[in-house]
ZADRENRO-909673 format. One record per residue (C-alpha): residue number from 1; residue in three letters; x, y, z. Coordinates in nm, 2 decimals. Example, Ala and Ser with C-alpha at 12.3 -4.5 7.8 and 13.67 -1.06 7.14 Angstrom:
! ZADRENRO-909673
i = 1&aa = Ala&u = 1.23&v = -0.45&w = 0.78 .
i = 2&aa = Ser&u = 1.37&v = -0.11&w = 0.71 .
END
This chain:
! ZADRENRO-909673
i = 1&aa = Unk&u = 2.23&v = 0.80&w = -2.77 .
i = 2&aa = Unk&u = 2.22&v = 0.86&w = -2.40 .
i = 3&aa = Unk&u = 2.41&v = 0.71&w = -2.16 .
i = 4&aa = Unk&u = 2.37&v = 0.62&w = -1.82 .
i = 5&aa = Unk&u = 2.66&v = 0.58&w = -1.57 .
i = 6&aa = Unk&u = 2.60&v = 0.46&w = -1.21 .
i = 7&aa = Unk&u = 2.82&v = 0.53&w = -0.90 .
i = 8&aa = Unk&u = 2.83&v = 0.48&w = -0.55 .
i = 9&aa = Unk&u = 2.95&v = 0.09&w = -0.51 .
i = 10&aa = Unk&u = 3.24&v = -0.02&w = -0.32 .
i = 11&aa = Unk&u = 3.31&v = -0.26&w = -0.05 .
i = 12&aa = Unk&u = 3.06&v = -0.23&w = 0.28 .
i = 13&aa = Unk&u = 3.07&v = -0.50&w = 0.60 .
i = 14&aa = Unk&u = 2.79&v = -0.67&w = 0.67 .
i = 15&aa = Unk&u = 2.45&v = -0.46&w = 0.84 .
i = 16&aa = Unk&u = 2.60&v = -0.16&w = 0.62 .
i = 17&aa = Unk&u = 2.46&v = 0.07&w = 0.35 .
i = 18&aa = Unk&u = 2.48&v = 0.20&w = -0.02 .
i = 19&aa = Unk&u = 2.33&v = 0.42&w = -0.19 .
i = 20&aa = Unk&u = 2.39&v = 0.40&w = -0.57 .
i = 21&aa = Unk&u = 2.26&v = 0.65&w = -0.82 .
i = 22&aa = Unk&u = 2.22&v = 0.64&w = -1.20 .
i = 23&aa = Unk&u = 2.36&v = 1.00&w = -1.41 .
i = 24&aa = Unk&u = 2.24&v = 1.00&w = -1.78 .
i = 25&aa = Unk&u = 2.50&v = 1.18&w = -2.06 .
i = 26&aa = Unk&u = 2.14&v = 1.37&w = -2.14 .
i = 27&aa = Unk&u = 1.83&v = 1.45&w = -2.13 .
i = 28&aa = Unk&u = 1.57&v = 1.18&w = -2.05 .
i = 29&aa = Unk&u = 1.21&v = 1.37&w = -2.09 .
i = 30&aa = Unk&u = 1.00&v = 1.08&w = -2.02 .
i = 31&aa = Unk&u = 0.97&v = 0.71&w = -1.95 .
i = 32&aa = Unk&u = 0.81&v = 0.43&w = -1.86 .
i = 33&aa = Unk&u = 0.99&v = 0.22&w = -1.63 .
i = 34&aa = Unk&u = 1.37&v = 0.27&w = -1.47 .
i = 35&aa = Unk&u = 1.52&v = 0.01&w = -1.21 .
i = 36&aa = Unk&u = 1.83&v = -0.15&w = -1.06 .
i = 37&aa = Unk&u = 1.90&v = -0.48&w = -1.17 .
i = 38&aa = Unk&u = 2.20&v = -0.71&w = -1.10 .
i = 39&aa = Unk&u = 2.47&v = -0.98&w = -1.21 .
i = 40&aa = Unk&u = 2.69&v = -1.18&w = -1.04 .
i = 41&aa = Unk&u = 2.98&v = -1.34&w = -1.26 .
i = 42&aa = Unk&u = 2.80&v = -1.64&w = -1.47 .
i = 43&aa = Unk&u = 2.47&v = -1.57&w = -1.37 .
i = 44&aa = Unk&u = 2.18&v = -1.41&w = -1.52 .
i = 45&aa = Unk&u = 2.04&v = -1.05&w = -1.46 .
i = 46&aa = Unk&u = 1.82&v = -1.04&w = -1.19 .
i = 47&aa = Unk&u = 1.56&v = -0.76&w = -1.09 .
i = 48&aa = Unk&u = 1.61&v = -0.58&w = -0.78 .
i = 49&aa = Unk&u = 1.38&v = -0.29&w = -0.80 .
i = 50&aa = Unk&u = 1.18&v = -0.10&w = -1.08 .
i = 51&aa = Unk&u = 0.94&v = 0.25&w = -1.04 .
i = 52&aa = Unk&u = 0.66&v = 0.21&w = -1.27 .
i = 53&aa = Unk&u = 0.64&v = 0.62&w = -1.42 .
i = 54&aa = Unk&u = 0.30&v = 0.63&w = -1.21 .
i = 55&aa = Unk&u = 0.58&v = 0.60&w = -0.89 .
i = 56&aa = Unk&u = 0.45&v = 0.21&w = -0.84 .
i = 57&aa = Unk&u = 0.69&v = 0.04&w = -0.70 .
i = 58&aa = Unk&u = 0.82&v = -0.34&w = -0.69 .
i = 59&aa = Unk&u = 1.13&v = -0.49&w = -0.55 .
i = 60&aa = Unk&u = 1.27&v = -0.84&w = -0.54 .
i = 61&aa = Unk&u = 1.15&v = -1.06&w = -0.30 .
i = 62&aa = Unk&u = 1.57&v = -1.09&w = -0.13 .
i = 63&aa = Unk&u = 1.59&v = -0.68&w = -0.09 .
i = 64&aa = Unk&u = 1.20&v = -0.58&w = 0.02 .
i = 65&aa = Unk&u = 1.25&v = -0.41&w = 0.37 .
i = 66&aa = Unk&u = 1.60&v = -0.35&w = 0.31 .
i = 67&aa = Unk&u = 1.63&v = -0.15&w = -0.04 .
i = 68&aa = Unk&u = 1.45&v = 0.17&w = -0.15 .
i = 69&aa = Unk&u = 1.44&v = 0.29&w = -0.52 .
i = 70&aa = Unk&u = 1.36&v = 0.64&w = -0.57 .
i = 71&aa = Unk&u = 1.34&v = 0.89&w = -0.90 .
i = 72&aa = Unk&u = 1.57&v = 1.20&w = -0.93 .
i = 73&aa = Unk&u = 1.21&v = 1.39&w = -1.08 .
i = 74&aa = Unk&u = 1.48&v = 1.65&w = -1.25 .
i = 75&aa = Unk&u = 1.64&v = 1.39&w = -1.47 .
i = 76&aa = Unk&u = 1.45&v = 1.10&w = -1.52 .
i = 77&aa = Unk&u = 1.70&v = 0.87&w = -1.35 .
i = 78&aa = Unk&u = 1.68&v = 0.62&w = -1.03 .
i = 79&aa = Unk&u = 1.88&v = 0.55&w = -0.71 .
i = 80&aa = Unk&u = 1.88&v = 0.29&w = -0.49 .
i = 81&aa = Unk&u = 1.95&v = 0.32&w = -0.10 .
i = 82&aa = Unk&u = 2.08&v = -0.01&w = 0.02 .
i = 83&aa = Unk&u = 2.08&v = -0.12&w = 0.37 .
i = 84&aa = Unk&u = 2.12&v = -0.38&w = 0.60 .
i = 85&aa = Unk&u = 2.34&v = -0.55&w = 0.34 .
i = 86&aa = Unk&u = 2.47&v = -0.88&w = 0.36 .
i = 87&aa = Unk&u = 2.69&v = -1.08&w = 0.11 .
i = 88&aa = Unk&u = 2.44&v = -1.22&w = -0.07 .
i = 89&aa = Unk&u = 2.42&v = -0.87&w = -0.24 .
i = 90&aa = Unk&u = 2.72&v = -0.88&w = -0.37 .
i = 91&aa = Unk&u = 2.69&v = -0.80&w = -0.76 .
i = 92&aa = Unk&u = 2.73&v = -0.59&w = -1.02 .
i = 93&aa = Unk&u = 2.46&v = -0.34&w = -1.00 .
i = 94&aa = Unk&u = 2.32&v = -0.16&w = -1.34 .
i = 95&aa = Unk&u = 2.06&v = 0.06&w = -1.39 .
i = 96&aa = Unk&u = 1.83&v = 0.11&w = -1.67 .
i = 97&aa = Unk&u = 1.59&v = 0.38&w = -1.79 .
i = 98&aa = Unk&u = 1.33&v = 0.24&w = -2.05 .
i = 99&aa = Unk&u = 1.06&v = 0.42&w = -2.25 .
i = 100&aa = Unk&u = 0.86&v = 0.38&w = -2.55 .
i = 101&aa = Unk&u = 1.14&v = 0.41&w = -2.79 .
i = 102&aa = Unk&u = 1.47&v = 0.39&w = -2.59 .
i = 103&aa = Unk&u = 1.61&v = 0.11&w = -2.32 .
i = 104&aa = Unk&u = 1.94&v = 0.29&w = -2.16 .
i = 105&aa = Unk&u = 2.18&v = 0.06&w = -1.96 .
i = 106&aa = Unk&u = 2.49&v = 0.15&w = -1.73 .
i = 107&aa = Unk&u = 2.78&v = -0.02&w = -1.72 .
i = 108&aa = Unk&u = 2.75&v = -0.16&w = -1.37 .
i = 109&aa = Unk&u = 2.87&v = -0.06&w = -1.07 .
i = 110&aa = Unk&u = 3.07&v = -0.32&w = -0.80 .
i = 111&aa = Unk&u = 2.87&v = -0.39&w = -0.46 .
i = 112&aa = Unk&u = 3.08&v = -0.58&w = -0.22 .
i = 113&aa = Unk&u = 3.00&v = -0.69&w = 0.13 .
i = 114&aa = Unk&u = 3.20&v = -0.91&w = 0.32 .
i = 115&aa = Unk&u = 3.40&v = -0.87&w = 0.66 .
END
């Protein structure tokens, strides 16, 4: 089973920026759908941006303007360029790579913003 591991959190002030990205353990030939989601502490997982395999795009309504999902077209895996964050994105970021017969998860990686 592949496995997906995202980097690239930390702790950022307020107006700064992120870029996370998604590594998988192996080869991902195809898919369907990958994205970022995330989870703060008691609350449900939340969208924040998915590429559709035809490159469509669609982003939470809180990060449009501010976050960018792209595809690493090599290995089938997403990143997400964050900026102008603010505190409210503070989370646990995961990504996920889903096609017809597989739905990969990471383990999360920590976003912090605060001054």
């Amino acid at each position: 089973q592949v496995q997906l591991v995202e980097s690239g959190g930390g702790f950022v002030q307020p107006g700064g920026s992120l870029r996370l990205s998604c590594v998988a353990s192996g080869r991902i030939s195809s898919f369907d759908v990958m994205g970022w989601y995330r989870q703060a502490p008691g609350k449900q997982r939340e969208l924040v941006a998915t590429l559709m395999h035809g490159a469509n795009t669609h982003y939470a309504d809180s990060v449009k303007g501010r976050f960018t999902i792209s595809r690493d077209m090599a290995k089938n895996t997403p990143s997400l360029q964050m900026n102008n964050l603010n505190p409210e994105d503070t989370d646990v970021y995961y990504c996920n790579v889903r096609g017809r017969q597989s739905d990969l998860w990471g383990q999360g990686t920590h976003v912090t913003v605060a001054t």
